[in-house]
C-alpha positions in Angstrom: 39.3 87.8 63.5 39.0 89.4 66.6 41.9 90.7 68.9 41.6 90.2 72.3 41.7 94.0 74.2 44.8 95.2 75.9 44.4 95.9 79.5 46.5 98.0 81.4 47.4 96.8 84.8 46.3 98.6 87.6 49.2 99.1 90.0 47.8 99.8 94.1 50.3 103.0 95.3 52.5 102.8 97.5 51.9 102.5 101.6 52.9 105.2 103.7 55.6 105.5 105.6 59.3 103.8 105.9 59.9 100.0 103.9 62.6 97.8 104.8 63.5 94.2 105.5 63.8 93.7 109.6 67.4 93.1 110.9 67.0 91.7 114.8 69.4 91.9 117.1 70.5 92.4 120.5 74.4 93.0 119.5 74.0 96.7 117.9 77.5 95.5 116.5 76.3 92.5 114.7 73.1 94.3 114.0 75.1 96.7 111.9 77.5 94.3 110.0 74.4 92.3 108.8 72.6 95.2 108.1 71.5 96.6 104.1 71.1 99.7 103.1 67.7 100.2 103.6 66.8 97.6 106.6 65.0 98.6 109.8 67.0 97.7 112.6 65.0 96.5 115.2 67.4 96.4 118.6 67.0 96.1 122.5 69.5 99.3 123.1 68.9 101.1 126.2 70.7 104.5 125.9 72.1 104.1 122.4 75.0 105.9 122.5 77.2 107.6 119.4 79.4 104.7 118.4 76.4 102.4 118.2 74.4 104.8 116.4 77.3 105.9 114.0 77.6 101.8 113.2 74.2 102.4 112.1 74.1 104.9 110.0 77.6 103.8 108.2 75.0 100.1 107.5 72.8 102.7 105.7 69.6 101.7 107.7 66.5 103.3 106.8 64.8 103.3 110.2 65.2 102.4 113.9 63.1 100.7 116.2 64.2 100.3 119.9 62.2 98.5 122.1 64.1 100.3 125.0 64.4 103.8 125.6 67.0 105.9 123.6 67.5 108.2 126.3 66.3 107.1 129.6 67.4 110.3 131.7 69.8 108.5 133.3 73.1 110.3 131.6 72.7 112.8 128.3 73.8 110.1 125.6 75.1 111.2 121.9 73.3 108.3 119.8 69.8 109.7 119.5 71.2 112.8 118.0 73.8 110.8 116.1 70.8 109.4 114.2 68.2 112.0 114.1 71.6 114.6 112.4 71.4 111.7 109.9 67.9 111.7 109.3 67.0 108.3 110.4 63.5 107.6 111.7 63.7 106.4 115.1 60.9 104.4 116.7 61.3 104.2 120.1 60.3 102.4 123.7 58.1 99.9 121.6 58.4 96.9 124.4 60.5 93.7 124.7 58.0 91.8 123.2 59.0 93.0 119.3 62.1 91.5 120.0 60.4 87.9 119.5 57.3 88.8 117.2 60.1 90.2 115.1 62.4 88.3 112.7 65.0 88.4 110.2 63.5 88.8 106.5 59.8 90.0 107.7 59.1 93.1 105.3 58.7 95.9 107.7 56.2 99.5 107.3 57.4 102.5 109.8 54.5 104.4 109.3 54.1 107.7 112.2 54.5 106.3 115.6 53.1 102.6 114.1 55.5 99.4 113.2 53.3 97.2 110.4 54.3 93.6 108.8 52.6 93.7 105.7 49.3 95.5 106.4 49.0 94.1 110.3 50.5 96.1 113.0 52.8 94.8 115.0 54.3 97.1 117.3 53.5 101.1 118.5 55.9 103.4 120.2 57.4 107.2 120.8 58.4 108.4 117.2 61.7 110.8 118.1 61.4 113.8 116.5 64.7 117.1 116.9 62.3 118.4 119.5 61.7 115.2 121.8 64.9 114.1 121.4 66.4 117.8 122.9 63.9 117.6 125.4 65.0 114.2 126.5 68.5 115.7 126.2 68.2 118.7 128.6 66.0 116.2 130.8 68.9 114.0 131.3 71.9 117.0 131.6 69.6 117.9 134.5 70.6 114.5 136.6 73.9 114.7 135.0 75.2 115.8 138.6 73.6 112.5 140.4 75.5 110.2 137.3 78.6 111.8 137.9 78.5 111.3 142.1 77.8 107.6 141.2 80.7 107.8 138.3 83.0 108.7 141.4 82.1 105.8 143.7 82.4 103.3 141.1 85.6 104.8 140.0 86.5 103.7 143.8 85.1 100.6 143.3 86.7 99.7 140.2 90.1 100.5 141.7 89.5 98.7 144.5 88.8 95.0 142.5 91.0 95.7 139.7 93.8 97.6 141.6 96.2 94.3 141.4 95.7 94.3 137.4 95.7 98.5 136.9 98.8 99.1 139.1 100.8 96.3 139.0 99.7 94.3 135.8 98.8 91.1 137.8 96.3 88.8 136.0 97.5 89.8 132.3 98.0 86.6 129.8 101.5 85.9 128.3 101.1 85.9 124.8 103.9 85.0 122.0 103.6 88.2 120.2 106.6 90.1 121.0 105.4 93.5 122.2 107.9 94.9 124.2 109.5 97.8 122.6 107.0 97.8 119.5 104.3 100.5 118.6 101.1 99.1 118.7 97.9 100.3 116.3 94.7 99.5 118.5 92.1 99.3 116.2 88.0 99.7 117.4 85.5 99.9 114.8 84.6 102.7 116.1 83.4 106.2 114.7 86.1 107.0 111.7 88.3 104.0 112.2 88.5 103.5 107.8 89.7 107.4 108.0 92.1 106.8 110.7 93.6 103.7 108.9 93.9 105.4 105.4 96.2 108.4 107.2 98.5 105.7 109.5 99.0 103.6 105.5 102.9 105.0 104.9 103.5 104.8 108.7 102.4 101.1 109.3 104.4 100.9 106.0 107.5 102.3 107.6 107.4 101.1 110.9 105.8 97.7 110.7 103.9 98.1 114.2 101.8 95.1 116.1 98.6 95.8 114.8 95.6 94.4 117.4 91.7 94.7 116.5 89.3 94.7 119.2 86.3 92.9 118.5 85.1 94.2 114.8 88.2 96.1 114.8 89.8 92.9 113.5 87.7 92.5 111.0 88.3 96.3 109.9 91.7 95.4 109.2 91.2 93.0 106.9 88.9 94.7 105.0 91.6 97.0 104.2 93.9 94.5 103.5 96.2 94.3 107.1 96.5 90.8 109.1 96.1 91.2 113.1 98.9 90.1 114.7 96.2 89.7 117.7 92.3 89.7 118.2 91.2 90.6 121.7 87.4 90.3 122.7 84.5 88.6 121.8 85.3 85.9 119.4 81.4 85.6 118.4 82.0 89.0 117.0 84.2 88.6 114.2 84.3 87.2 110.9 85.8 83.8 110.4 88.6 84.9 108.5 89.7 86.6 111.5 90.1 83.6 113.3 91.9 81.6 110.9 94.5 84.7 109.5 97.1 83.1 112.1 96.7 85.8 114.8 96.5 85.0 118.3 93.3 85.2 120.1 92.7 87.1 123.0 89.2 86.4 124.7 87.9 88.8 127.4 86.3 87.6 130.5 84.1 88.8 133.3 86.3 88.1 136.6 84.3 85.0 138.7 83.5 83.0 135.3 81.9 84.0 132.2 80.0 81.5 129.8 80.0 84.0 126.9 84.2 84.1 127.3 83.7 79.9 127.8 82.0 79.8 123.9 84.2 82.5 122.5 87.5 80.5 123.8 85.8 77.5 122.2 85.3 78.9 119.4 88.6 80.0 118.8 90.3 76.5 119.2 87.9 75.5 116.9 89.4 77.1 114.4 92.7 76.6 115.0 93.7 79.8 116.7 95.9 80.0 119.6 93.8 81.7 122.3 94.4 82.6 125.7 91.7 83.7 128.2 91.9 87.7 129.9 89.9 87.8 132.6 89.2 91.7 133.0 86.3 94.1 134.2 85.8 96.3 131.4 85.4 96.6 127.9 87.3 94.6 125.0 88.8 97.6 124.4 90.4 98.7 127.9 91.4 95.1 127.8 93.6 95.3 124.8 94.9 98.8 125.7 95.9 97.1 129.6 97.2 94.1 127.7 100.0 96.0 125.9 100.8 98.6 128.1 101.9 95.7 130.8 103.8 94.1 127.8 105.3 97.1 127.4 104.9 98.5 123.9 106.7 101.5 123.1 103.6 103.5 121.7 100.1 102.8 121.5 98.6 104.5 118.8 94.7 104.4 118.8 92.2 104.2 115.8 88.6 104.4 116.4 89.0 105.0 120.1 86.5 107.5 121.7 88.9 109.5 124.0 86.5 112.9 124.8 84.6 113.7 127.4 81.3 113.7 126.0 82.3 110.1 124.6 83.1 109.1 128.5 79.4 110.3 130.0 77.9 108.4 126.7 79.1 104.9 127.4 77.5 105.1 130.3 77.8 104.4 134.0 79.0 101.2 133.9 81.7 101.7 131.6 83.0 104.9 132.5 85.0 103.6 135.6 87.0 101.1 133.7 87.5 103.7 130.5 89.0 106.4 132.6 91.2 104.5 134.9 92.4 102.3 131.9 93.2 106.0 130.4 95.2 107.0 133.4 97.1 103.5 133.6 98.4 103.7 130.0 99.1 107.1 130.7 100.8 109.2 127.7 102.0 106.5 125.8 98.4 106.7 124.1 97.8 108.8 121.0 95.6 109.3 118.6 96.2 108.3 114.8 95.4 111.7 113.7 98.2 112.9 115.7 100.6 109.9 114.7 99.9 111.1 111.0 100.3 114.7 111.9 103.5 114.5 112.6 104.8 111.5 110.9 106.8 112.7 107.8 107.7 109.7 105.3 111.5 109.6 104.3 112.7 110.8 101.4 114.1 108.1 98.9 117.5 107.7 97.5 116.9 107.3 93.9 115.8 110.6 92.8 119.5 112.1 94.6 121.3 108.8 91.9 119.5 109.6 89.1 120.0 113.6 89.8 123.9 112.8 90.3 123.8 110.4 87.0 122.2 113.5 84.8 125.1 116.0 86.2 127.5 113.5 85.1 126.1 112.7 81.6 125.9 116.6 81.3 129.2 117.6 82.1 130.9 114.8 79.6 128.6 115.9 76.9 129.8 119.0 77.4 133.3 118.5 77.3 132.6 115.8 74.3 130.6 118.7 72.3 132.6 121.4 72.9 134.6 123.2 69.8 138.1 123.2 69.8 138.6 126.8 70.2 136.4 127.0 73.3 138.0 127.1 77.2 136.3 123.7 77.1 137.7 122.0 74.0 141.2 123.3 75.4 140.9 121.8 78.3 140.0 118.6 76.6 142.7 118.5 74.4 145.0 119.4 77.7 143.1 115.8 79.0 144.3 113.9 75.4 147.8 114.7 75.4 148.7 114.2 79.1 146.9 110.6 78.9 148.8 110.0 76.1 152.0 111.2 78.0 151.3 108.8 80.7 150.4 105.7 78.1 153.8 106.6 76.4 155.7 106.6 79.5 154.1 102.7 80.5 155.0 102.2 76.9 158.7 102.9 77.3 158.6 101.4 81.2 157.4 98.2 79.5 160.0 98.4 76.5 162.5 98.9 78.8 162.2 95.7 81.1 161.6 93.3 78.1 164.9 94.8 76.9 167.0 93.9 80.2 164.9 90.5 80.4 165.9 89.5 77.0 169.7 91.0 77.4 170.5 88.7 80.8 
């Protein structure tokens, strides 16, 4: 009989480069909560600044491709250098056009400066290496000067169309959350929001506070197990079970009509939210800081917020107006989680000072039980007998007495 041979597979190595499943998508946001560890994100982003990229890299991505610039040289923005400290390839200015060649589930190669599907190329760009990516960086410090002159004239400019809402709180929605006199945790799933939420645990605890999540900040606190008392944004942006958790729904606007705000309102009757329209220029996030400082909470406590100076210059031009003056109207009754926990000291309970004052007790009548008779202790004891049975004789005889003159009359 003859056996038929044994042959060992030949396996083809492996491809150069970078493999991952594509994740498309013009929301960086979105991009990043769908996002495996692994995927290439493929994004329209120009100027991708920290928070986005720290989104990113918290999804685990194993590459980036932007058909935009990173850093157009318009202001020196954080997120290149977010990414690159992380060690994620970034692929960039590769054209609009990837953005529809491109979809979710194609099995992406980031090979050098080359995108392929499968063995076919698809896309070519700038592949950011630490030296580009400084030189695009000192590039854009250079017209830092011009971005700040045009900071200051839309700073006017804000003020001037939003001066009715900023200084006098015209335009804000009535909601039935009670605010006034509250603290209020605004959370923005921002850079270390899960840290900030793990130190504010005992005080949320304590002080029961409204809790409010912007955008995917809602959907940050219930992954850690809090309900919203309100949403404010984009309701496209959150989970389902944000919408339905019984908080109220807050949808930001664009002043003069906004389509987006139309669907996310929409939406949010849909499922069963109540859900009132803001219409406000700036982000989600000076929107829900404006709407509870005109409600008047007592303290506004901030997790994920980017409050620095080099956070301000990397949103960009068109968001730093609205971020600062928003900073200046809430004024110091903004802080920081870190600095709520800081100083936040939980109280002590009252059980250990019982059970402390119930162990002196038991010890001092063990004592005196224990005690020989010879002893000052034992003495004393015995002193303890015979008066108590001094004052049971005398209720003894008190007693006698009256059932004696009772029985006589």
């Amino acid at each position: 009989m003859r056996l038929a041979t044994l042959r060992r597979a030949r396996t083809e190595p492996p491809l150069p480069g970078v493999h991952g499943v594509a994740r498309v998508d013009t929301e960086v946001a979105r991009l990043a909560e769908r996002a495996r560890p692994g995927d290439i994100a493929v994004l329209d982003r120009l100027d991708i600044d920290a928070g986005s990229a720290r989104l990113l890299v918290a999804a685990g991505v194993g590459a980036v491709v932007n058909a935009a610039a990173s850093t157009s040289g318009r202001y020196p923005n954080l997120g290149p250098r977010v990414l690159m400290d992380a060690s994620v390839p970034v692929l960039d200015r590769v054209g609009p056009e990837v953005m529809r060649l491109l979809g979710d589930g194609d099995r992406l190669r980031l090979d050098g400066d080359t995108l392929y599907r499968g063995e076919m190329p698809v896309a070519s760009g700038e592949r950011l290496s630490d030296e580009s990516a400084h030189q695009q960086m000192e590039r854009a410090r250079s017209g830092l000067t011009h971005q700040l002159k045009a900071f200051a004239a839309n700073t006017v400019e804000h003020l001037r169309t939003e001066h009715d809402l900023l200084l006098d709180g015209e335009g804000v929605p009535q909601v039935d959350t009670v605010i006034a006199g509250r603290p209020v945790v605004v959370v923005s799933a921002g850079h270390g929001w899960r840290e900030d939420l793990d130190r504010l645990r005992a005080w949320i605890r304590h002080t029961d506070p409204v809790l409010v999540g912007v955008d995917q900040g809602a959907d940050a606190l219930l992954s850690v197990g809090l309900r919203p008392d309100l949403v404010v944004g984009d309701p496209t942006l959150v989970v389902e079970d944000a919408l339905t958790c019984g908080a109220e729904v807050v949808v930001r606007g664009n002043r003069g009509g906004d389509p987006a705000a139309a669907a996310g309102h929409a939406l949010a009757d849909q499922h069963g939210s109540r859900a009132v329209l803001f219409s406000v220029t700036g982000s989600s996030l000076d929107a829900a800081l404006l709407l509870v400082h005109a409600h008047e909470a007592a303290l506004i406590v901030g997790v994920g917020t980017q409050v620095e100076l080099a956070d301000f210059v990397d949103r960009g031009r068109a968001d730093m107006a609205g971020t600062f003056l928003t900073r200046l109207t809430v004024g110091t009754r903004l802080v920081d989680a870190s600095t709520v926990a800081s100083i936040y000291r939980r109280p002590t309970p009252a059980w250990p000072l019982w059970l402390l004052a119930v162990a002196l007790v038991a010890g001092v009548v063990a004592t005196a039980v224990l005690a020989g008779d010879a002893t000052t202790v034992g003495e004393w004891r015995q002193d303890l007998v015979d008066w108590m049975d001094g004052v049971s004789s005398l209720v003894g005889l008190s007693g006698d007495t009256g059932d004696s003159a009772g029985g006589g009359a």
